[in-house]
N, C-alpha and C positions, 0 to 999 in steps of 0.2 A: 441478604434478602434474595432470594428466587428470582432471576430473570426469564429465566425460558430456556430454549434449545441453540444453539448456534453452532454452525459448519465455517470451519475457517480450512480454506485450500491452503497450500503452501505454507501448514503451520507449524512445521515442526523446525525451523529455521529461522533465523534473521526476524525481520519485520513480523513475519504471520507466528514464531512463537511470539515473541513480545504481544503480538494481540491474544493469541490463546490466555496467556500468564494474566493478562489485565482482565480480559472478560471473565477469567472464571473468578480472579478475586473480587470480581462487582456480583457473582452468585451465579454466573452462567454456566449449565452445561455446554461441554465440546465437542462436537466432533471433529476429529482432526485428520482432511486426505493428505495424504503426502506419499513419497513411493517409499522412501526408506525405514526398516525395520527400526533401527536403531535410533533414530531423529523420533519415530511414534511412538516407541516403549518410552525416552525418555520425558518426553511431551505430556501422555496420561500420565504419567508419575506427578509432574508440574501441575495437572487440574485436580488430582485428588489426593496429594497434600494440601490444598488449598480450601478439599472441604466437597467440591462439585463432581458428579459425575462426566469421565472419557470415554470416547468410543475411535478409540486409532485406527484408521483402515488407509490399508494400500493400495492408492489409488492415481494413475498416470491422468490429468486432469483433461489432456490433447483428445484420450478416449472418451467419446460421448457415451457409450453402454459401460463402461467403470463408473464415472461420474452419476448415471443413472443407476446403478446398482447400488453404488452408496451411500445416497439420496434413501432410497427406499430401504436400506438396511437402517441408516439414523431413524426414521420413522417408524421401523419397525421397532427398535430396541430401546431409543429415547422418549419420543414422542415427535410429536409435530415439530416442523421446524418453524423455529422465527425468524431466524438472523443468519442471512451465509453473503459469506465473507470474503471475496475470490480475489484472493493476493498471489497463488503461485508462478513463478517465476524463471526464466533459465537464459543465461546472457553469452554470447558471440561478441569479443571484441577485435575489430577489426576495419577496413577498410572496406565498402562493398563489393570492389571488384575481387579483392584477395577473400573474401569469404567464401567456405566452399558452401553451393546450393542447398545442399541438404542441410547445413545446419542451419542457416535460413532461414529454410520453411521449418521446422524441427521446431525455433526458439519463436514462430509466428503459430506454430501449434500450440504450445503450451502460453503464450504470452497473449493471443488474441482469443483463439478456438476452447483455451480452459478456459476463459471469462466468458462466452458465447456457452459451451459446455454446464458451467455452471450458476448461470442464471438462467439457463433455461429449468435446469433440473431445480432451480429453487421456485423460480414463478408456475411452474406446471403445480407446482402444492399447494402454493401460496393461494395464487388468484380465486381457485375455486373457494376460498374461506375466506377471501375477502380481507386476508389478514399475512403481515409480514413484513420482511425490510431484507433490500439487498444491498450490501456496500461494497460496491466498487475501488480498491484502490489505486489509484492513479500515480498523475508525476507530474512535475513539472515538465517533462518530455513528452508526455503528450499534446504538449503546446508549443514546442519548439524541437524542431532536430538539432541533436549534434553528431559533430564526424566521430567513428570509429562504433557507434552504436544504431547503424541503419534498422536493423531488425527488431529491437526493443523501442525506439521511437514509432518506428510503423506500427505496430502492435497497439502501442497505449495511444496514440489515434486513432486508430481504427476501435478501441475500446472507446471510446470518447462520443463517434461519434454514432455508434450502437448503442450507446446506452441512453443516449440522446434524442434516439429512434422509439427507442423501447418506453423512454420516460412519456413520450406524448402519448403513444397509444395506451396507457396507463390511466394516464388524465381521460383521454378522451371517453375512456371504459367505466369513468369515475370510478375506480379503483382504492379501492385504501393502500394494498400496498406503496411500498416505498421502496425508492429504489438513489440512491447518493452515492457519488464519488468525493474521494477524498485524496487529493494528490499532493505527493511527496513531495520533501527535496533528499537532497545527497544523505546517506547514511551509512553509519556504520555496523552494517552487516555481512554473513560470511558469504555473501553472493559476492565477493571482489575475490573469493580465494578458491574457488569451484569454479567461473567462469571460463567458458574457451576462449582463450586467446593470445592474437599474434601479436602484442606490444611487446617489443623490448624488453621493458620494466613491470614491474607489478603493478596493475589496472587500478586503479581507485575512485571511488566516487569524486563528481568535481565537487572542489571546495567551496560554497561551507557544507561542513559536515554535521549531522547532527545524531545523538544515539536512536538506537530505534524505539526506546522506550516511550521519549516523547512524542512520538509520532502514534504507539499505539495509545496511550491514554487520550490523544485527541478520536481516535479511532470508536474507542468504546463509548466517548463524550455522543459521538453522530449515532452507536447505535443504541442509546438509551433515549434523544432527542433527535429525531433524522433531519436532517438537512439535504437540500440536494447537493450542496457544490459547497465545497470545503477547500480553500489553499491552505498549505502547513510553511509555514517558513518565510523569512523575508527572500532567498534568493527565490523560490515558486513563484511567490509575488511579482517579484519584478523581472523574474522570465517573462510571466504571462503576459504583466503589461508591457514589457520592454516590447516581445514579437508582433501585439497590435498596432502598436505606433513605429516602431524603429526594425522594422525589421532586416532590409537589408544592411542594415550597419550591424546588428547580429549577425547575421552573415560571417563579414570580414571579421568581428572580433571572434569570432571562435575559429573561424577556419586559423587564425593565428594563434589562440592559446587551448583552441579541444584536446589537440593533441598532449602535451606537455601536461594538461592538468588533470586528465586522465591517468598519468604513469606515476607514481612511486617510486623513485631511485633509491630512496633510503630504507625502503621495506627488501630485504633479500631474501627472506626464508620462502622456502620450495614454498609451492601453493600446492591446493589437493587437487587430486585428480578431478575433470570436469563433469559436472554433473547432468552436462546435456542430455545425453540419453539413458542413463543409469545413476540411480541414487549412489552416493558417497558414502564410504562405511562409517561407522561413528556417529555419535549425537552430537552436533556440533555450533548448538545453543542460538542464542538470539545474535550475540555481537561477533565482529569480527576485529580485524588486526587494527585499530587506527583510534582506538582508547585516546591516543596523545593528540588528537587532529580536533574530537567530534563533540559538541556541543551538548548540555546537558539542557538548557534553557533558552528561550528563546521569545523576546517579544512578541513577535506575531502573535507566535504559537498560545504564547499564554492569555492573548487578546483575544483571539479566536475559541480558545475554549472560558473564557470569563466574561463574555460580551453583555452578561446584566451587570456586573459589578463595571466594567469601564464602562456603560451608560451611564451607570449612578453616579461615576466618579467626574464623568466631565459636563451634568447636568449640576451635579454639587458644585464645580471649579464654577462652570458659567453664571449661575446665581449668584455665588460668596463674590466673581466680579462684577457682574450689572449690580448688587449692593453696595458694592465701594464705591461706583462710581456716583451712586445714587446719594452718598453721606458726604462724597467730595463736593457736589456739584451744591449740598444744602450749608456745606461750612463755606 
């Protein structure tokens, strides 16, 4: 069935294709920014085997006039847009004093400024019709720092609390659009084998691990029903609440296992060259190296996206007990 138009940034990899793949088997047209040729050919190939019209454009998301150019090319060739989707990405792993400047700001360009970039280019369309939905994805890093990833936690904070800016004056405009973040936990995606960086060992997301699949089916769940604020995962979870109540004892437990749980000893094959400032040659899909680490399923995850059926289920448990005790108390 027909959903509409959607712009997913960062989609021709990791996280953002698995949302392309999911939105277009729910009937959504895509368009898809990303910079690399070969990640976009292979991308439209993935929405229209599935049935929905692609429109692949290369696109540096850092750039506010790219971003805006292909804003108005989607609407010129698709239609109106509904749904954009600002996941692109690019990762510095490192120490902050041992990181060089420019990659820095480089990875606070494309990690704060593409999201700033492109919702601005979706709400300039949206608002005037009164109609749309912007989804933010997030992290559990954006509610907690850890070491060796200064740049990418600054980013999804400063996204956090921009969008947090944006959502009030939304409301206050009484606005229909819609505007929701949905934050991650650790996954397995090829952003661990493109990233710049000075560890030792091959970088990995911290454990637990989970595929990216699951994370976009929760994805396309918010943007069929929006929600503002979505956690995915039990470690998100208990990030989020761990750093409101306990925070400095976060602290000391990470400054003692960030490092170490970040590395890979057992992963050795080369990584690809970094994709900080130039696309990677190759389509090089949703998943990346760590199939044997990364979770297919997941509590939370499955609670969060079934929250009438686990109402039902524990308004049924609560009745079938005040019944029993209701038969106990008459024998």
């Amino acid at each position: 069935m027909p959903q509409g138009i959607a712009v997913v940034t960062g989609g021709t990899a990791g996280l953002g294709r698995a949302i392309v793949r999911e939105l277009a088997t729910r009937g959504w047209d895509v368009a898809i920014l990303a910079r690399g040729e070969d990640g976009l050919a292979g991308t439209a190939r993935d929405v229209e085997a599935l049935g929905r019209r692609a429109l692949p454009i290369s696109t540096d998301v850092s750039d506010r006039e790219q971003v805006e150019s292909a804003a108005t090319r989607v609407e010129n060739e698709l239609g109106p847009i509904d749904l954009w989707v600002n996941d692109a990405m690019v990762g510095v792993f490192g120490e902050f004093l041992t990181t060089d400047p420019d990659d820095f700001e480089r990875a606070t360009r494309v990690n704060y400024f593409g999201f700033v970039n492109g919702t601005r280019a979706a709400l300039s369309r949206m608002t005037p019709r009164d109609s749309g939905h912007v989804i933010q994805i997030g992290s559990a890093l954006a509610h907690r720092g850890i070491p060796l990833q200064a740049a990418y936690c600054a980013a999804k904070h400063a996204v956090m609390g921009f969008t947090e800016s944006v959502t009030t004056e939304l409301i206050h405009n009484k606005s229909h659009v819609k505007i929701s973040t949905v934050d991650m936990p650790a996954m397995n995606t090829i952003q661990f084998n493109w990233v710049k960086s000075q560890l030792p060992h091959h970088p990995q997301p911290v454990p637990t691990i989970f595929q990216p699949e699951i994370c976009a089916r929760a994805v396309a769940d918010v943007a069929e029903k929006p929600r503002r604020r979505t956690w995915l995962g039990e470690p998100t979870v208990m990030t989020v609440l761990g750093n409101r109540f306990v925070a400095p004892f976060l602290d000391v437990y990470l400054a003692k296992t960030g490092y170490s749980g970040q590395q890979a000893p057992d992963k050795t094959e080369p990584m690809l060259p970094t994709n900080l400032y130039e696309p990677v040659a190759g389509d090089q899909g949703a998943r990346g190296i760590f199939d044997d680490k990364a979770k297919s399923w997941s509590p939370q995850i499955w609670y969060t996206r079934n929250r009438k059926k686990s109402y039902a289920a524990g308004i049924g448990a609560l009745a079938a007990g005040v019944a029993a005790v209701v038969r106990a108390r008459k024998a």
